[in-house]
C-alpha positions as CSV (number, residue, x, y, z in Angstrom):
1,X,11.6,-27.7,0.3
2,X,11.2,-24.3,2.2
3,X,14.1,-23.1,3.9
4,X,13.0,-20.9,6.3
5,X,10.5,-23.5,7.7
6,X,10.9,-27.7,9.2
7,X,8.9,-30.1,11.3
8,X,10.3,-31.5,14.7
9,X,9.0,-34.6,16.1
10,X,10.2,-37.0,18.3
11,X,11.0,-40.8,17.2
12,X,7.8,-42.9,18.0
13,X,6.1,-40.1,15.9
14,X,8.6,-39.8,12.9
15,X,6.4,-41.7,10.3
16,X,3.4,-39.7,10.4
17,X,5.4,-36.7,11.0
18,X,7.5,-37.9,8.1
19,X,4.5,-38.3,5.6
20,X,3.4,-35.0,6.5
21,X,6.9,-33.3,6.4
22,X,6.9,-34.9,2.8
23,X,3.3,-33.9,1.5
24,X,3.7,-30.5,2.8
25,X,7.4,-29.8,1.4
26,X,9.5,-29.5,4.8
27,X,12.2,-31.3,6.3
28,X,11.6,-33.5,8.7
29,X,14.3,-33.2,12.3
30,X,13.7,-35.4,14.6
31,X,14.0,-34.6,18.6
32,X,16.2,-37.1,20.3
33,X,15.1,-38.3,23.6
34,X,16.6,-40.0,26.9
35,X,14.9,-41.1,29.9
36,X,16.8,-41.4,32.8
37,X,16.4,-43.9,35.7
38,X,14.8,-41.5,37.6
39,X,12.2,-41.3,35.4
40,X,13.7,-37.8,34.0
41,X,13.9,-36.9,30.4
42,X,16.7,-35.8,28.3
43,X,16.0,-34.0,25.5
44,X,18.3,-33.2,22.2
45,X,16.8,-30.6,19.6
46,X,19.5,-30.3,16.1
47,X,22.1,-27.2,17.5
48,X,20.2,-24.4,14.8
49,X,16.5,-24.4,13.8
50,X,15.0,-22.0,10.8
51,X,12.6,-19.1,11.7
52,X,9.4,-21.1,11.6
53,X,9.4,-24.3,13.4
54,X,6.2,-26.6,13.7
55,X,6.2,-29.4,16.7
56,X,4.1,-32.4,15.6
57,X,3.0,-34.1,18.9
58,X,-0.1,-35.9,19.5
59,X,-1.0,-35.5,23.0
60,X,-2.7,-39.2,24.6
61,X,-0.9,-40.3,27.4
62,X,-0.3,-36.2,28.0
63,X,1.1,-35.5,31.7
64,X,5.1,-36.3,30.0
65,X,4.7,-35.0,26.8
66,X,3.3,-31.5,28.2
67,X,6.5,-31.4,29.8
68,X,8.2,-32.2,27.0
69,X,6.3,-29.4,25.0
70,X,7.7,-27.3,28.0
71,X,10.8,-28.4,27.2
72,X,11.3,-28.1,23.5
73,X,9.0,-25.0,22.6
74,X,12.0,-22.8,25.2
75,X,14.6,-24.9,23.6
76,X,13.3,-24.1,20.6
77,X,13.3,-20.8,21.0
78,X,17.2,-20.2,22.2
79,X,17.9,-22.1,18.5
80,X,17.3,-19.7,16.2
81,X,12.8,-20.7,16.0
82,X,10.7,-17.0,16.5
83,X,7.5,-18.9,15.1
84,X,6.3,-22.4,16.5
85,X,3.5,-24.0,15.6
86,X,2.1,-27.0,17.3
87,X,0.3,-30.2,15.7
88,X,-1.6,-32.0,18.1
89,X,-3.6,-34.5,16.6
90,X,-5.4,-35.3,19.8
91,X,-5.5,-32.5,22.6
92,X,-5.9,-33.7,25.9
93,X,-7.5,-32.0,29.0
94,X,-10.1,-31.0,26.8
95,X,-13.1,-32.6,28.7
96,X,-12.9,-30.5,31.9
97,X,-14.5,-26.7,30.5
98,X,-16.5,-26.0,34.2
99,X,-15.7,-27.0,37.7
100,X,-18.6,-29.6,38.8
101,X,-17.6,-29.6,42.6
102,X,-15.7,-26.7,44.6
103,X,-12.3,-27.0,44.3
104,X,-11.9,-28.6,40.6
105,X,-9.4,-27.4,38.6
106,X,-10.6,-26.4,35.4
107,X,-8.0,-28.0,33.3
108,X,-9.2,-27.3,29.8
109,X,-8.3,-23.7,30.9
110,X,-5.1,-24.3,32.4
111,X,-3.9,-27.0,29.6
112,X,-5.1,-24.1,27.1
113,X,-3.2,-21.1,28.5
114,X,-0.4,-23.3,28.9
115,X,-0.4,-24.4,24.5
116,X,-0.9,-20.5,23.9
117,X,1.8,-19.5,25.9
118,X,4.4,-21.8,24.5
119,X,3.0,-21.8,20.6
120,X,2.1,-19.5,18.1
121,X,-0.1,-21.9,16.4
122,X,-1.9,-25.2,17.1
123,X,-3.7,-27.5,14.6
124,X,-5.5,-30.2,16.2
125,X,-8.5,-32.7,15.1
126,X,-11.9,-32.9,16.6
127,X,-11.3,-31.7,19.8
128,X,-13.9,-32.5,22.8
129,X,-15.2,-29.2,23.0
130,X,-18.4,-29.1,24.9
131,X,-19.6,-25.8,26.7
132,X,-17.0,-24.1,25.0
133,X,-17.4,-23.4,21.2
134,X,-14.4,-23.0,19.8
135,X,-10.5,-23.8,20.2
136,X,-9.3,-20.2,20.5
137,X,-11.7,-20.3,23.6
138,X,-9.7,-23.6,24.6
139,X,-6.5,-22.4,24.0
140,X,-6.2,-18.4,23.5
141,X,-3.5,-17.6,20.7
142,X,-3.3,-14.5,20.1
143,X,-4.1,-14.5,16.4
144,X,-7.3,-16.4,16.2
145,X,-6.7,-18.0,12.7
146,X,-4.1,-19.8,13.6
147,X,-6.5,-21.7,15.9
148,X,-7.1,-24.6,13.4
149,X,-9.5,-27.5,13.7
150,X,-9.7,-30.5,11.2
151,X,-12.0,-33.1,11.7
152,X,-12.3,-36.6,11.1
153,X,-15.6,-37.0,10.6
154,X,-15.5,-36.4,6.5
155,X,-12.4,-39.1,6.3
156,X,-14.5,-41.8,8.5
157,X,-18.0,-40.9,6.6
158,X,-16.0,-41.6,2.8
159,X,-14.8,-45.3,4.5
160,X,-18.3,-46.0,5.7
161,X,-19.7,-45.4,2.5
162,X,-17.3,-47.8,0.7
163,X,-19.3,-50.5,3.3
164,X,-22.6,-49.4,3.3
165,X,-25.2,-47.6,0.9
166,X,-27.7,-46.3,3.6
167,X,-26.5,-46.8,7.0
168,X,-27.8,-45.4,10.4
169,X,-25.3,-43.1,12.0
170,X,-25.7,-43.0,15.5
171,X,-23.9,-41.3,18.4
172,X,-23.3,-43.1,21.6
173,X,-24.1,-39.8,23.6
174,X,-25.4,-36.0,23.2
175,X,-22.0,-34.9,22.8
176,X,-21.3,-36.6,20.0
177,X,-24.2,-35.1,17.8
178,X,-21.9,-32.6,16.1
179,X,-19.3,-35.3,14.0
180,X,-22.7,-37.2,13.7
181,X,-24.6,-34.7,12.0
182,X,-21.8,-33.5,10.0
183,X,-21.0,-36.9,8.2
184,X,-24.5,-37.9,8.2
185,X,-26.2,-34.5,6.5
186,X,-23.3,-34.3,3.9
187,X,-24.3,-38.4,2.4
188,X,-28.0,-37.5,3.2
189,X,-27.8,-40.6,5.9
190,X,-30.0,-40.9,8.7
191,X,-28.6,-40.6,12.2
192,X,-29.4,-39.8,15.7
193,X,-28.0,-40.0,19.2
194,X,-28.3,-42.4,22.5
195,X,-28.8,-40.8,25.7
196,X,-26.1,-41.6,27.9
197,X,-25.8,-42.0,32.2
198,X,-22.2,-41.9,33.7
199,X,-21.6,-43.5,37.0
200,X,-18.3,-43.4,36.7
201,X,-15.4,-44.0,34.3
202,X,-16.0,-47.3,34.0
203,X,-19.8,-47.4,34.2
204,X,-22.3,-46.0,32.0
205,X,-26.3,-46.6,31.1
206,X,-27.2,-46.0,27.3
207,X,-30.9,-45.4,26.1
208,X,-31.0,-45.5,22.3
209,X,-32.9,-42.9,20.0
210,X,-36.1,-43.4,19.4
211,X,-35.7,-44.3,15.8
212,X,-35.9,-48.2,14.2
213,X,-33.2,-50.2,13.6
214,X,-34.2,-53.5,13.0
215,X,-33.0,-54.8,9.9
216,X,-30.5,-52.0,9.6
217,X,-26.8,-51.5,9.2
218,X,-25.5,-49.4,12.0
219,X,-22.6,-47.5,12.4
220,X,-21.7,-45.5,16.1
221,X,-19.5,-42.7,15.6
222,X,-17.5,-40.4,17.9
223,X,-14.6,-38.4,18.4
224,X,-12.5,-40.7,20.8
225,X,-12.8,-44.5,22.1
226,X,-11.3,-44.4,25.7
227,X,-12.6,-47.3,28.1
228,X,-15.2,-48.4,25.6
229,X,-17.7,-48.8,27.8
230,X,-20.3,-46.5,25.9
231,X,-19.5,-48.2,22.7
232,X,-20.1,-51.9,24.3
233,X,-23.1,-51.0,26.1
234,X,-24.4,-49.3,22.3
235,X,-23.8,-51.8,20.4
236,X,-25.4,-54.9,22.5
237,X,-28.5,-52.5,23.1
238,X,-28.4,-52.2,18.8
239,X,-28.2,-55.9,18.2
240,X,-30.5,-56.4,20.8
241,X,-33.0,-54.2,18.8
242,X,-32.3,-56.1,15.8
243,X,-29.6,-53.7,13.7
244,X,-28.2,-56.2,11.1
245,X,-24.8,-55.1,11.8
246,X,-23.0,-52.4,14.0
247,X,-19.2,-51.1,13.4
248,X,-17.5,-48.7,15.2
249,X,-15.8,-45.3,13.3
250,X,-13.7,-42.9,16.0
251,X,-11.2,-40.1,15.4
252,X,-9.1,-40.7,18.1
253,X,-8.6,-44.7,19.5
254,X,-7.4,-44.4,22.6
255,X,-8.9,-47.5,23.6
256,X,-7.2,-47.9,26.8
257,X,-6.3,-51.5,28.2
258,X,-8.1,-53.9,26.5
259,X,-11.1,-51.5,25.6
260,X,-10.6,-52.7,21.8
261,X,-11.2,-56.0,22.6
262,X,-14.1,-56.0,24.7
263,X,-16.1,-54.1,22.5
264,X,-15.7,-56.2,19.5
265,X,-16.9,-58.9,22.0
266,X,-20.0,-57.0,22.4
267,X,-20.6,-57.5,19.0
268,X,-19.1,-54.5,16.7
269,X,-17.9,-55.9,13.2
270,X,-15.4,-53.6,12.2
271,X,-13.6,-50.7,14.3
272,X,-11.9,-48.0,12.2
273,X,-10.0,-45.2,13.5
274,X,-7.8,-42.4,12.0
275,X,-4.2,-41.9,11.8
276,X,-4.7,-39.1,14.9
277,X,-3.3,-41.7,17.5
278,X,-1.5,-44.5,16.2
279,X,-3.6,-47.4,16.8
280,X,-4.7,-51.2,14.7
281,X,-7.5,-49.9,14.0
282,X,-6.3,-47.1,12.3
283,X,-8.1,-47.2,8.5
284,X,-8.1,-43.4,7.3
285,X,-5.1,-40.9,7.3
286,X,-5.8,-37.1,8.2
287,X,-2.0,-36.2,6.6
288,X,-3.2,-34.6,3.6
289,X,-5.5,-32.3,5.7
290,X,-2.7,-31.3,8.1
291,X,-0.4,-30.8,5.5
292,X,-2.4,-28.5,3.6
293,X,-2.5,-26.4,6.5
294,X,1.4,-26.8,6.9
295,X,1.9,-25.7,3.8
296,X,0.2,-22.2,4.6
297,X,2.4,-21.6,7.8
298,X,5.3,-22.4,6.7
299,X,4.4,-19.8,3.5
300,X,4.3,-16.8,6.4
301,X,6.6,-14.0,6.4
């Protein structure tokens, strides 16, 4: 194991972290953490880090864990770390790139400057980038290739093929064409997108593709599963239209309250996830892919 290098995490994290600390050759030190009755945290870092230092945090559910970032990378810092990286499997605050009304706080910006003031490096997996093209856009490090950006798509696109020989891949909006495309082109699968309507977080109208799917296995893939709404209304407009089958393959399941449930009652067969948030659903594992890239930082002088 290098010496000069380790992984931190905190506890609800430590067997991911763990597998990854494994595959990539790094110990593994885990952050203790207190929360007091006034809802503030107490954190405990071990008293001496090495030189390089990687965080692994996943950020759903972010407005505490960016303080504990906060918290840690400073702490961090005063323990002996001059090089922290960050893995955040899922990075929040991605969503909002422009202000739609006067006043909105761009927090894609904010969130971004905050990561590169506090990190060296971050490593994250299919982030919702949409006006803006890349991550070091998102989050401005000041060596670009340490901006690093895994995807999914490739992991969820080898487990759909173990189910089905010629499905349809279809995203359940615009924004999703990207992942789409990329796991559909590299199978030589056909796949499209539905048009989508928000009204609100909770309400949304879906127009499917002008493609046929009667008589067709159909599979809806995107980068994250939050209410679920899209994904219901999808899938009841594709059995509807006669699609043999539809399952559900998303990188990050945050499926919040009981979003998982309600859109297997519309009708999806199976759900699959990855590993990025932990989740039941969870059915492919994006360790190796982060600990490849572990591997290479910890290597740096």
């Amino acid at each position: 194991m290098s010496a000069n290098a380790c992984l931190l995490c905190l506890e609800d994290e430590a067997g991911i972290a763990g597998r990854a600390a494994t595959a990539a050759g790094l110990p593994l030190q885990v952050v203790e953490r207190h929360r007091f009755p006034d809802g503030e945290l107490r954190l405990r870092l071990p008293p001496a880090l090495p030189p390089h230092v990687v965080l692994w945090r996943t950020l759903d559910h972010p407005n505490e864990k960016l303080v504990e970032l906060l918290l840690i990378a400073r702490s961090a810092r005063a323990a002996g770390a001059s090089w922290l990286g960050l893995v955040a499997p899922y990075l929040a605050y991605m969503r909002q790139d422009i202000a739609f009304q006067p006043g909105e706080v761009v927090s894609q910006r904010v969130v971004g400057g905050f990561l590169a003031e506090l990190f060296d490096a971050v490593l994250t997996v299919d982030p919702h980038l949409h006006r803006v093209a890349t991550l070091l856009e998102a989050v401005p490090l000041r060596d670009p290739a340490l901006a690093v950006v895994l995807s999914g798509a490739p992991l969820l696109a080898a487990l759909i093929a173990q189910h089905h020989t010629a499905p349809l891949l279809l995203g359940p909006d615009e924004e999703s064409l990207q992942w789409v495309a990329s796991a559909a082109q590299a199978r030589g699968w056909d796949h499209a997108v539905c048009v989508k309507q928000r009204h609100g977080d909770r309400h949304v109208e879906i127009a499917l593709p002008d493609v046929p799917v009667a008589g067709r296995a159909v599979v809806l893939l995107d980068d994250v599963a939050s209410s679920g709404q899209t994904l219901v209304a999808a899938t009841r407009l594709l059995l509807a239209a006669g699609a043999t089958s539809v399952d559900v393959a998303v990188t990050h399941a945050l499926f919040a309250g009981d979003a998982i449930e309600r859109v297997r009652s519309s009708g999806a067969r199976h759900v699959w996830s990855s590993d990025c948030i932990a989740h039941a659903s969870n059915a492919v594992s994006i360790v190796p892919a982060v600990a490849a890239v572990l591997r290479g930082w910890a290597a740096r002088d």
